[in-house]
PDB file as gemmi writes it, atoms N, CA and C in Angstrom:
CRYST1    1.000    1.000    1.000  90.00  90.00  90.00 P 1                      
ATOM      1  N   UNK A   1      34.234 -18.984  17.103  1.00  0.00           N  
ATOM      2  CA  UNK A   1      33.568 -18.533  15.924  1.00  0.00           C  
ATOM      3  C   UNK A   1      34.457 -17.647  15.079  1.00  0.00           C  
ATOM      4  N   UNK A   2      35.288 -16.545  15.814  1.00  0.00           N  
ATOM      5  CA  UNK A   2      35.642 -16.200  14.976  1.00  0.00           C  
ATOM      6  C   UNK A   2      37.174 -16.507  14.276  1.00  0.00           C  
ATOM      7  N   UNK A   3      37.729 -17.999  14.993  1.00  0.00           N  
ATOM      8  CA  UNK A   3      38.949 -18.911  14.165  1.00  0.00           C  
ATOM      9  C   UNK A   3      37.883 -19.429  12.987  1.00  0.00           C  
ATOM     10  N   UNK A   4      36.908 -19.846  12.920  1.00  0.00           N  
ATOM     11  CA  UNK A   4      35.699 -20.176  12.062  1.00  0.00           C  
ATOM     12  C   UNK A   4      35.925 -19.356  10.504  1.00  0.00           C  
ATOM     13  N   UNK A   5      35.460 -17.927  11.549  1.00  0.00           N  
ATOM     14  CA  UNK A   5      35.234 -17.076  10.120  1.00  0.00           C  
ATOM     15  C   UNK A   5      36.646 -16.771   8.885  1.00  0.00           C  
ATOM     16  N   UNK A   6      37.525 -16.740  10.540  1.00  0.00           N  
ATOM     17  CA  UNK A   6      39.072 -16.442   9.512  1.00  0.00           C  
ATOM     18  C   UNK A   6      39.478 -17.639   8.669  1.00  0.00           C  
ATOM     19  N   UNK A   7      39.323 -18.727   8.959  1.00  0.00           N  
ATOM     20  CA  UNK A   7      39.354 -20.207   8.369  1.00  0.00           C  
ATOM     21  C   UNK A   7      38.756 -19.913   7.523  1.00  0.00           C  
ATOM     22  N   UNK A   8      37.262 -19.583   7.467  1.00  0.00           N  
ATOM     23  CA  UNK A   8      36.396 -19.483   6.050  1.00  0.00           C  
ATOM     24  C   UNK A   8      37.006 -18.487   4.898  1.00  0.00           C  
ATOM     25  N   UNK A   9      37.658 -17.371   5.531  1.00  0.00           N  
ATOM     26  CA  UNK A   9      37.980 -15.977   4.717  1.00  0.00           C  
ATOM     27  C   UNK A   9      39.360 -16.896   4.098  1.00  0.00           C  
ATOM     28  N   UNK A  10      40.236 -17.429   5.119  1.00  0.00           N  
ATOM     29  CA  UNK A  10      41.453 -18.235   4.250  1.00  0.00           C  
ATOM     30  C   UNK A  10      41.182 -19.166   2.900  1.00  0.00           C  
ATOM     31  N   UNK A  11      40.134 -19.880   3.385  1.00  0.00           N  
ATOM     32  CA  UNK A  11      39.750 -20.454   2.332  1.00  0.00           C  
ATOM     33  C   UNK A  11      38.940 -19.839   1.523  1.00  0.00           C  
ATOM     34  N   UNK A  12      38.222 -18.794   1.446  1.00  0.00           N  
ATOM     35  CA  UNK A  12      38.099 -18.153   0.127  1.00  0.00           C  
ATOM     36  C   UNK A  12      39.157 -17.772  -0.842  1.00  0.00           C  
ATOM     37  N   UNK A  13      39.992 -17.146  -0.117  1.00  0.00           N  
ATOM     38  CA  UNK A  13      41.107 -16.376  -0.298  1.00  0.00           C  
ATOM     39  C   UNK A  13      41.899 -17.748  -1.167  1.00  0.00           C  
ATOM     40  N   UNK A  14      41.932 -18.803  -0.916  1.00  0.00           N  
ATOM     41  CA  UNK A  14      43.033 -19.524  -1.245  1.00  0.00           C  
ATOM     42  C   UNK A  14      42.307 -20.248  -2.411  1.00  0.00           C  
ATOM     43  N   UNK A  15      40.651 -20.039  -2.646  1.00  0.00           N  
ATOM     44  CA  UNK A  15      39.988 -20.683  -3.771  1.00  0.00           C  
ATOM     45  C   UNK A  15      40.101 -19.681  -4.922  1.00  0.00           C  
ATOM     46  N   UNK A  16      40.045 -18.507  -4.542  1.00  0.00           N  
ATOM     47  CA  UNK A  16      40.539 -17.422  -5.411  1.00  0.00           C  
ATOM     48  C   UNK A  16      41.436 -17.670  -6.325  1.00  0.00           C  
ATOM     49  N   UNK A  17      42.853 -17.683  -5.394  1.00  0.00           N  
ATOM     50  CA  UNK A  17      43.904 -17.930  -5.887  1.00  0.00           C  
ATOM     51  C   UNK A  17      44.112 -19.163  -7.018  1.00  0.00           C  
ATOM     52  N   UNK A  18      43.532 -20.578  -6.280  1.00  0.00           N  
ATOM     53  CA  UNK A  18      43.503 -21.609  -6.966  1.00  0.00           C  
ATOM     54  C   UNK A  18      42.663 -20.992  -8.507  1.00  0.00           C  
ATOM     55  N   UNK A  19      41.489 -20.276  -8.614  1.00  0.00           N  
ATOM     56  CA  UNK A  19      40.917 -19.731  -9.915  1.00  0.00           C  
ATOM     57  C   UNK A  19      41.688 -19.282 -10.436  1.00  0.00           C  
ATOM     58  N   UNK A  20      42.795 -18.499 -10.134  1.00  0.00           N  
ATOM     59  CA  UNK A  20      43.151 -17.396 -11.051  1.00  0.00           C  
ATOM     60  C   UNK A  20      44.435 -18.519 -11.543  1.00  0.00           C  
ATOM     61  N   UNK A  21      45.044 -19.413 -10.807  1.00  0.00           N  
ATOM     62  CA  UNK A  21      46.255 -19.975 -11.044  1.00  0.00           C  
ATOM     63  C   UNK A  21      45.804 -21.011 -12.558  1.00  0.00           C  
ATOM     64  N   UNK A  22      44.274 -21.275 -11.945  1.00  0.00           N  
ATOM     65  CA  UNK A  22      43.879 -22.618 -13.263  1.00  0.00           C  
ATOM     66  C   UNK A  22      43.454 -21.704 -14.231  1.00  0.00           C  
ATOM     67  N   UNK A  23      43.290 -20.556 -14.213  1.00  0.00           N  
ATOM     68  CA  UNK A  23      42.647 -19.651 -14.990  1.00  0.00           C  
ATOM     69  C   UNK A  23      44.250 -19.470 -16.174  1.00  0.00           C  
ATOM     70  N   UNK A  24      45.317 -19.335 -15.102  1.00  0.00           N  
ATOM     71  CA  UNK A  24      46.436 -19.051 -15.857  1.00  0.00           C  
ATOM     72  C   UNK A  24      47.369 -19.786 -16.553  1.00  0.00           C  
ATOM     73  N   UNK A  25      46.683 -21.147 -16.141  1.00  0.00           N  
ATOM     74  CA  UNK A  25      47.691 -22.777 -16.531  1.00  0.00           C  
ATOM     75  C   UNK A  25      46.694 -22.958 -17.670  1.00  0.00           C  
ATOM     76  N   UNK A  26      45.178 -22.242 -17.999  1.00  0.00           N  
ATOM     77  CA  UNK A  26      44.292 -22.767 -19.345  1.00  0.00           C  
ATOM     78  C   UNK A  26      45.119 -21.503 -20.382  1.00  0.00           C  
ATOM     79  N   UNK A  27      45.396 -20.382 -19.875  1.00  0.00           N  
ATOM     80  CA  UNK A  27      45.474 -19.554 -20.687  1.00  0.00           C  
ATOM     81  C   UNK A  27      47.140 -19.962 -21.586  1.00  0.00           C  
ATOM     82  N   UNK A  28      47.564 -20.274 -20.754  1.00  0.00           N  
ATOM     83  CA  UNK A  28      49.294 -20.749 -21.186  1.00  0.00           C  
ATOM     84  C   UNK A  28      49.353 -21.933 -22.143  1.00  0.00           C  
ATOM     85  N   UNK A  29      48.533 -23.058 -21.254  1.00  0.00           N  
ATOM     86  CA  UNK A  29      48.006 -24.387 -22.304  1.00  0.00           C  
ATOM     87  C   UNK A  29      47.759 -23.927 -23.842  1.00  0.00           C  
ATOM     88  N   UNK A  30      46.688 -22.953 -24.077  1.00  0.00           N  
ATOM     89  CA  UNK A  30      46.301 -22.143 -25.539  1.00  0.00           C  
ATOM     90  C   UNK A  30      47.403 -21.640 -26.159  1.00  0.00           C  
ATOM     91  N   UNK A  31      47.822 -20.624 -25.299  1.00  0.00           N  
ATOM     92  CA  UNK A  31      49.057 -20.336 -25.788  1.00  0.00           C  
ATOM     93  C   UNK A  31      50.110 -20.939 -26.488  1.00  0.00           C  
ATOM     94  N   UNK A  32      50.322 -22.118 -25.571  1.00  0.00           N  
ATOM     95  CA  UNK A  32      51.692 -23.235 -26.229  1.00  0.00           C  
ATOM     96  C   UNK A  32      50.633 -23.830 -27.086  1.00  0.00           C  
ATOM     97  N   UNK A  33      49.501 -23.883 -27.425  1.00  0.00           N  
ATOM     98  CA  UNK A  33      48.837 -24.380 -28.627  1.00  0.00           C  
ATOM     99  C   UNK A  33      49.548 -23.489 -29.948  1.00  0.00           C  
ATOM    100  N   UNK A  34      48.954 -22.113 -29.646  1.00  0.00           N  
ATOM    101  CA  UNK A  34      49.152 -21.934 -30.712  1.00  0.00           C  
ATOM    102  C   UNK A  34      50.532 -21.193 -31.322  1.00  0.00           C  
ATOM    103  N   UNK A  35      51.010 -21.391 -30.225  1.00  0.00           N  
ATOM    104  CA  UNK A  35      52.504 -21.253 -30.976  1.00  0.00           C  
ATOM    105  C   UNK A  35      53.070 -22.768 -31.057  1.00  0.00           C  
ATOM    106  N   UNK A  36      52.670 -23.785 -31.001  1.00  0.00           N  
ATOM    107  CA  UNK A  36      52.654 -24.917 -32.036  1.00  0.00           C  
ATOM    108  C   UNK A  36      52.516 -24.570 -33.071  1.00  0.00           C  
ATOM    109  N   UNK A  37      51.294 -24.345 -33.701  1.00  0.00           N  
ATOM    110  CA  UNK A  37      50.742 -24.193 -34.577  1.00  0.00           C  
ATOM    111  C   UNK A  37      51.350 -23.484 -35.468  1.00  0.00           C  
ATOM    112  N   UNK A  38      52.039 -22.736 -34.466  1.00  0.00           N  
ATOM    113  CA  UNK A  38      52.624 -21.308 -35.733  1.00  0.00           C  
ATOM    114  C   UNK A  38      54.190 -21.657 -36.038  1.00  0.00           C  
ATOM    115  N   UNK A  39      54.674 -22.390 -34.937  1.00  0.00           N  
ATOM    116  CA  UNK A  39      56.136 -23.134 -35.182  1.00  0.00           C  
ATOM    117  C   UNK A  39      55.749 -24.123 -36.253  1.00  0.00           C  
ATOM    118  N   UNK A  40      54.970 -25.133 -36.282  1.00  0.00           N  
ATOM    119  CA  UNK A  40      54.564 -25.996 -37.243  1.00  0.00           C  
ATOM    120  C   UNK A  40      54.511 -25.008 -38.733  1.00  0.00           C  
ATOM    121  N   UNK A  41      53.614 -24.516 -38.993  1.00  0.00           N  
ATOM    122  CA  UNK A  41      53.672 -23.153 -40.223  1.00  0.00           C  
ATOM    123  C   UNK A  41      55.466 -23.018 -40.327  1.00  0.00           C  
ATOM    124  N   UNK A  42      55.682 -22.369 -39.447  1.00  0.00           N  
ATOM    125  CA  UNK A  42      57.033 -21.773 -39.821  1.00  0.00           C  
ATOM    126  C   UNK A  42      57.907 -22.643 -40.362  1.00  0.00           C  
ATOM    127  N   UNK A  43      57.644 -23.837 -39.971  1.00  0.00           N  
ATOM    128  CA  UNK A  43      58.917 -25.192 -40.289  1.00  0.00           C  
ATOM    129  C   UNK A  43      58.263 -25.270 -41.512  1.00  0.00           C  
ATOM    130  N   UNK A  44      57.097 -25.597 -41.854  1.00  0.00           N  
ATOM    131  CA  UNK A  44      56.634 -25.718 -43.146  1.00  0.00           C  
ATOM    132  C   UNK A  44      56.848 -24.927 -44.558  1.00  0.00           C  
ATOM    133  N   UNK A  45      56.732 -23.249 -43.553  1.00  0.00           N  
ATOM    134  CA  UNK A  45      57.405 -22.509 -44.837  1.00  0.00           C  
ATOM    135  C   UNK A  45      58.955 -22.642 -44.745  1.00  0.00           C  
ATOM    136  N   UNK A  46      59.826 -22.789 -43.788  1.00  0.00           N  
ATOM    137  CA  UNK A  46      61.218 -22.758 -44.306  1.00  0.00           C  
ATOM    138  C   UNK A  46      61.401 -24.573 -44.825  1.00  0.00           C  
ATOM    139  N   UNK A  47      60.778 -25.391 -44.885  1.00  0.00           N  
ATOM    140  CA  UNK A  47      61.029 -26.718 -45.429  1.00  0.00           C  
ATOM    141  C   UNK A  47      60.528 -26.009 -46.902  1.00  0.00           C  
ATOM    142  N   UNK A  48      59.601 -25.441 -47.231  1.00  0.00           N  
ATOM    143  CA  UNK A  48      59.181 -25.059 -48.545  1.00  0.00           C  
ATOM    144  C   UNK A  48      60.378 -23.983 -49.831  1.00  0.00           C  
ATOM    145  N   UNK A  49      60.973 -23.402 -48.427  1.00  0.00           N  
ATOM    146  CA  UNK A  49      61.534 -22.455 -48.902  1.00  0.00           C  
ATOM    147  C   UNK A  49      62.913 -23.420 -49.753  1.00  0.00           C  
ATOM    148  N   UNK A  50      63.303 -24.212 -48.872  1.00  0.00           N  
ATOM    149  CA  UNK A  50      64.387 -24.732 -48.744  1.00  0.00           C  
ATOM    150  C   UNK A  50      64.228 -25.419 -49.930  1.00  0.00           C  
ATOM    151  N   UNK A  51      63.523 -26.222 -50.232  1.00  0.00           N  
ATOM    152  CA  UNK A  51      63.226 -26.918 -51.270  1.00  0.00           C  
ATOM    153  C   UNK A  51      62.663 -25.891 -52.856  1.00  0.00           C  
ATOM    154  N   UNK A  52      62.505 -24.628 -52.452  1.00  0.00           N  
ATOM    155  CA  UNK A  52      62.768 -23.923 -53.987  1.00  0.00           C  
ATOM    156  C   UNK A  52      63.765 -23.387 -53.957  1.00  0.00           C  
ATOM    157  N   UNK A  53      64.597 -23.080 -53.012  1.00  0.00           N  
ATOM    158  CA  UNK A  53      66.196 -22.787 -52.937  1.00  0.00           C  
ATOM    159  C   UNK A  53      67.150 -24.087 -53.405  1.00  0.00           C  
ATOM    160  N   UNK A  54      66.577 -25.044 -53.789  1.00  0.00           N  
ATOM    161  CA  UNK A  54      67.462 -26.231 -54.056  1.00  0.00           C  
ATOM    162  C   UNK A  54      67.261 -26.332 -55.820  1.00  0.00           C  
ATOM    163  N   UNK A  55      65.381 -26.202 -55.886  1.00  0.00           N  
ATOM    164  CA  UNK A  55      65.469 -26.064 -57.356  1.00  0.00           C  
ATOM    165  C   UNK A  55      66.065 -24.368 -58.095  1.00  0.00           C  
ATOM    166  N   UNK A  56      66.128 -23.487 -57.557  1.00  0.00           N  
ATOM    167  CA  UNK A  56      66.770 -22.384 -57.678  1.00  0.00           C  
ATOM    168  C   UNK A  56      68.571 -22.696 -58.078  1.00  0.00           C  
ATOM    169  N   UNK A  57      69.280 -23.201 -57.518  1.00  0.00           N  
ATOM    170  CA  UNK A  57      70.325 -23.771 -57.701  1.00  0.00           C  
ATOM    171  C   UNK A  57      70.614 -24.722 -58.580  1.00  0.00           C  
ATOM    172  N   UNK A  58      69.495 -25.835 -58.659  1.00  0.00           N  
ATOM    173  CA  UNK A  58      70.058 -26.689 -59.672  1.00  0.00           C  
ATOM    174  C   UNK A  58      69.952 -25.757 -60.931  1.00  0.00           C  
ATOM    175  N   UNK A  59      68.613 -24.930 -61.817  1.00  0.00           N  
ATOM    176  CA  UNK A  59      68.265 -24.114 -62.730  1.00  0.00           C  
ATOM    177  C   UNK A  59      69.413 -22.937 -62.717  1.00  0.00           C  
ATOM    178  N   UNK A  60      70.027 -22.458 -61.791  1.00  0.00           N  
ATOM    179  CA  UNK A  60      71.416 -21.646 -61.542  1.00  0.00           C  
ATOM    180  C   UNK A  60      72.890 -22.606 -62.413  1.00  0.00           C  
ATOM    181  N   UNK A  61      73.124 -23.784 -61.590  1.00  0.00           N  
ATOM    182  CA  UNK A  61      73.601 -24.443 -62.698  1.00  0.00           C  
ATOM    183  C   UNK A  61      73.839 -25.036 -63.997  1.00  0.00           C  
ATOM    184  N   UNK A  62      72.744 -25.550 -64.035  1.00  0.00           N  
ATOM    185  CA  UNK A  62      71.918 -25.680 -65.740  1.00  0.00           C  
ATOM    186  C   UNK A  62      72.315 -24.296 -66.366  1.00  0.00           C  
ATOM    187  N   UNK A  63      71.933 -23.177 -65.919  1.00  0.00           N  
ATOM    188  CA  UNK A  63      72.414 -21.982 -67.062  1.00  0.00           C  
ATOM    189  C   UNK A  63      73.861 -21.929 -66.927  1.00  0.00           C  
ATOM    190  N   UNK A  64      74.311 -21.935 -66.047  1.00  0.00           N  
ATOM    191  CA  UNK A  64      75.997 -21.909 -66.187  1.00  0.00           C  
ATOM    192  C   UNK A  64      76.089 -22.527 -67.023  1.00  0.00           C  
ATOM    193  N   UNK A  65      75.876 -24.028 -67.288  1.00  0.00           N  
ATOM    194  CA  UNK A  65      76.411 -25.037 -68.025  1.00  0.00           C  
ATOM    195  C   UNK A  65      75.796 -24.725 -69.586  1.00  0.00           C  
ATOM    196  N   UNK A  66      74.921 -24.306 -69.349  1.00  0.00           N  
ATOM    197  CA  UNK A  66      74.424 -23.639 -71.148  1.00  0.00           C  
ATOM    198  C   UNK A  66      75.240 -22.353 -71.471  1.00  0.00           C  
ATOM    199  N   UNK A  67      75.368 -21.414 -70.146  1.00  0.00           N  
ATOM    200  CA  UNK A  67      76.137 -20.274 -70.766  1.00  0.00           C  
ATOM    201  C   UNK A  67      77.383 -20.655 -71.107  1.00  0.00           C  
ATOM    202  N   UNK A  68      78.163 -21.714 -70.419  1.00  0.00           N  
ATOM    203  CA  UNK A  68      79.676 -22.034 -70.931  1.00  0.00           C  
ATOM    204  C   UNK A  68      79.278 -22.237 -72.481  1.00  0.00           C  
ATOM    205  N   UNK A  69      78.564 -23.606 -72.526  1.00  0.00           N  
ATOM    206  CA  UNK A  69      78.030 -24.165 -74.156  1.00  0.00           C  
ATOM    207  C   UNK A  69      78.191 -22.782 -74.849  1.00  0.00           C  
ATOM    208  N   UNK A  70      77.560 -21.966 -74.967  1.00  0.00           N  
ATOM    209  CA  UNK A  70      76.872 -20.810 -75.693  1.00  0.00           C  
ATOM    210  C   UNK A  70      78.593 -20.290 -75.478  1.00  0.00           C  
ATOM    211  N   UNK A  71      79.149 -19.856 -75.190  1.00  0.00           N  
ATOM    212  CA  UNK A  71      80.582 -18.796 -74.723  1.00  0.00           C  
ATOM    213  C   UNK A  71      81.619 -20.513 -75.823  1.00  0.00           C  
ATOM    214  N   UNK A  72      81.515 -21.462 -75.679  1.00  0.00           N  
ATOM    215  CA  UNK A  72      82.083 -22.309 -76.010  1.00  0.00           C  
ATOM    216  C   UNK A  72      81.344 -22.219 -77.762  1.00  0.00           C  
ATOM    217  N   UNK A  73      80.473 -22.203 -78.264  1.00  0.00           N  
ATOM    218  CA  UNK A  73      80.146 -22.093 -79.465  1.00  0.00           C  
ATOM    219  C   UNK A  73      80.398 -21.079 -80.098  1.00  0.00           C  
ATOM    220  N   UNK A  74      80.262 -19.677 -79.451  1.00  0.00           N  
ATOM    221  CA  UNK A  74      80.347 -17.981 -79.960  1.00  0.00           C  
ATOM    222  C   UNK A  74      81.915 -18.207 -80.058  1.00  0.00           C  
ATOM    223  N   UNK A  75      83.090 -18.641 -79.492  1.00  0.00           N  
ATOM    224  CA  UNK A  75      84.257 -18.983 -79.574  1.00  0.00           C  
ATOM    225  C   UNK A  75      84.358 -19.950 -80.688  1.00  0.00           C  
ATOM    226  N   UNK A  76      83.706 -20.581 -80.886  1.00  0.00           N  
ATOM    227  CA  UNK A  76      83.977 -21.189 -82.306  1.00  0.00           C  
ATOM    228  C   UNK A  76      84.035 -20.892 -83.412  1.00  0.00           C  
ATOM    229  N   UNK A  77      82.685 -20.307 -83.246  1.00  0.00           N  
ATOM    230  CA  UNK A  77      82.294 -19.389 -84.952  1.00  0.00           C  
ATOM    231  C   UNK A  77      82.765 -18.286 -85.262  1.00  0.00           C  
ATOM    232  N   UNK A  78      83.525 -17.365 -83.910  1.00  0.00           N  
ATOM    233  CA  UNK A  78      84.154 -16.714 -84.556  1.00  0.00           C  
ATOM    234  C   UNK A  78      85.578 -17.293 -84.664  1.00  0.00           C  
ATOM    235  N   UNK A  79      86.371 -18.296 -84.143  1.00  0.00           N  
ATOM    236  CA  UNK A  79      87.528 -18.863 -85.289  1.00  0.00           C  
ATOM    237  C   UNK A  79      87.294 -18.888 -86.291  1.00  0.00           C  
ATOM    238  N   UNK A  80      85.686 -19.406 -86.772  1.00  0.00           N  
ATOM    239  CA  UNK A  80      85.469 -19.600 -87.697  1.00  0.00           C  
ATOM    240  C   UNK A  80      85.516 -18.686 -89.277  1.00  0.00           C  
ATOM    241  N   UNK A  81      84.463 -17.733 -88.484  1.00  0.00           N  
ATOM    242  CA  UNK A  81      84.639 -16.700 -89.327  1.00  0.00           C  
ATOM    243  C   UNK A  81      85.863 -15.826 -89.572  1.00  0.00           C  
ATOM    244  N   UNK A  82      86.716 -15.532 -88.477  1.00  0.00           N  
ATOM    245  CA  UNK A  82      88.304 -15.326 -88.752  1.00  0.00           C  
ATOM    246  C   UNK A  82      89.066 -16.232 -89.439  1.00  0.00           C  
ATOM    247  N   UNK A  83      88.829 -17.382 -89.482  1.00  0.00           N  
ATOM    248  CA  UNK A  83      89.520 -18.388 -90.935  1.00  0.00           C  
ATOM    249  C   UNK A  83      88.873 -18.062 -91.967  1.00  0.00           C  
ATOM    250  N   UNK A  84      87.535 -17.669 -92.268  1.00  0.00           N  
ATOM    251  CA  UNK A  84      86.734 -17.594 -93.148  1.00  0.00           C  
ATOM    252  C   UNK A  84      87.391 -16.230 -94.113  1.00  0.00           C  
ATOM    253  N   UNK A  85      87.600 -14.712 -93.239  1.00  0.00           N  
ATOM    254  CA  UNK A  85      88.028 -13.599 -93.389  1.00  0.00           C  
ATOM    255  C   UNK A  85      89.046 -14.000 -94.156  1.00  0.00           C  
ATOM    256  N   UNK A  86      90.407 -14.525 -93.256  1.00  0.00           N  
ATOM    257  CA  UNK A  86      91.609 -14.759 -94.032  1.00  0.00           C  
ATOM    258  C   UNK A  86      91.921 -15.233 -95.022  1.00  0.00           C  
ATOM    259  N   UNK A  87      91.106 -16.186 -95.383  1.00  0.00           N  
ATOM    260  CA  UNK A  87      90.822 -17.324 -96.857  1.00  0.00           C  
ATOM    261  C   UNK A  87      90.304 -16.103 -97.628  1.00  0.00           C  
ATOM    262  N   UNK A  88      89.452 -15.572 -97.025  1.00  0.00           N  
ATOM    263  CA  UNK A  88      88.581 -14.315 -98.152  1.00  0.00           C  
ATOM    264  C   UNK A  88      89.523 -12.953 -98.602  1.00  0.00           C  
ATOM    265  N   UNK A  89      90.621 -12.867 -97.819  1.00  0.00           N  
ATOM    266  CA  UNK A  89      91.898 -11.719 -97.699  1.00  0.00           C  
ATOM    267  C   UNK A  89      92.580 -12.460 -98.592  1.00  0.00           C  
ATOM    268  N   UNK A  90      93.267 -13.899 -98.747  1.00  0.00           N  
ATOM    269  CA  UNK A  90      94.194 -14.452 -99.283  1.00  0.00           C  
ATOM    270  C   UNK A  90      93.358 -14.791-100.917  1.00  0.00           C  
ATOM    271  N   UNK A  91      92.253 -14.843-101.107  1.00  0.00           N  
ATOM    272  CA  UNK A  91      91.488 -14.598-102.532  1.00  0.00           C  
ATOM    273  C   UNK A  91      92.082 -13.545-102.632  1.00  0.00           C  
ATOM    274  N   UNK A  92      91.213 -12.368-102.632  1.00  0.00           N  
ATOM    275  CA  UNK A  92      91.749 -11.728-102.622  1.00  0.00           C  
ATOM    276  C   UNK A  92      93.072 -10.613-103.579  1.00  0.00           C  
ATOM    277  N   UNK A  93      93.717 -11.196-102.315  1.00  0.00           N  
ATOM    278  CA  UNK A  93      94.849 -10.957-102.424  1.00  0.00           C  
ATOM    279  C   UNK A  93      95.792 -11.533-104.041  1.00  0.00           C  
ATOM    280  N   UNK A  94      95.198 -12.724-103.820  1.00  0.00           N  
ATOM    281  CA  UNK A  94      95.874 -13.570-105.345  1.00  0.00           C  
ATOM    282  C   UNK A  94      95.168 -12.931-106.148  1.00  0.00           C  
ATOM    283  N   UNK A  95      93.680 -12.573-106.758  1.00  0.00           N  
ATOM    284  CA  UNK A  95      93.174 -11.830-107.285  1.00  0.00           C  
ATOM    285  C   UNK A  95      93.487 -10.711-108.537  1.00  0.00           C  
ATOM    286  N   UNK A  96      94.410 -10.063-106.794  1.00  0.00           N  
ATOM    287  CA  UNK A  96      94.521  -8.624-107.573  1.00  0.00           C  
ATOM    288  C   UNK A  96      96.167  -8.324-108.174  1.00  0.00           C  
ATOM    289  N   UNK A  97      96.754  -9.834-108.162  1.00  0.00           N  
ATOM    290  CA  UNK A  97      97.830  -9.818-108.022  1.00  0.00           C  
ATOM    291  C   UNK A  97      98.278 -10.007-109.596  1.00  0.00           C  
ATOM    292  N   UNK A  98      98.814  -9.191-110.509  1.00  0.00           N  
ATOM    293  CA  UNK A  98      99.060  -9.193-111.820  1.00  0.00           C  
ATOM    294  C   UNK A  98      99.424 -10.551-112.092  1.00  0.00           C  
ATOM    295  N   UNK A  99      98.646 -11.537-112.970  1.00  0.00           N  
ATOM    296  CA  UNK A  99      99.494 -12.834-113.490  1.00  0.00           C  
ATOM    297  C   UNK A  99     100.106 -12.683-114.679  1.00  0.00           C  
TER     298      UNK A  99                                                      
END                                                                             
């Protein structure tokens, strides 16, 4: 009887254990749920990110290429207006020049 009882106490003892182990393989299961879930999110915001970091760059280029334009035109007009000056110096100049 009493190999009986210790047999019975083992097997409590070992149904215990088995609870707490399935208790701890549901809690882990959730777990790797929801850090799925949150890895999934995360890939989503850096795929999001990534993709306004690409239009960020192209709109980065585009202004380069307008600011050259613009630096390439302001370089013009003032040749311009410095030919303009000199023509207006060389009037001028003939002008005031006793004929």
């Amino acid at each position: 009887m009493k190999a009986q009882g210790a047999l019975a106490e083992k097997l409590k003892e070992l149904e215990a254990k088995i609870r707490i182990l399935l208790s701890e393989v549901s809690r882990s299961r959730q777990e790797k749920k929801d850090l799925m879930a949150a890895m999934k999110e995360l890939e989503a915001k850096v795929t999001a990110l990534a993709e306004q970091l690409d239009v960020e760059r192209a709109e980065k280029e585009q202004l380069g290429l307008e600011l050259k334009q613009v630096a390439e035109e302001k370089e013009e007009i003032r040749s311009k207006v410095e030919g303009m000056l000199a023509e207006v110096s060389r009037m001028e100049s003939s002008l005031s020049e006793p004929a």
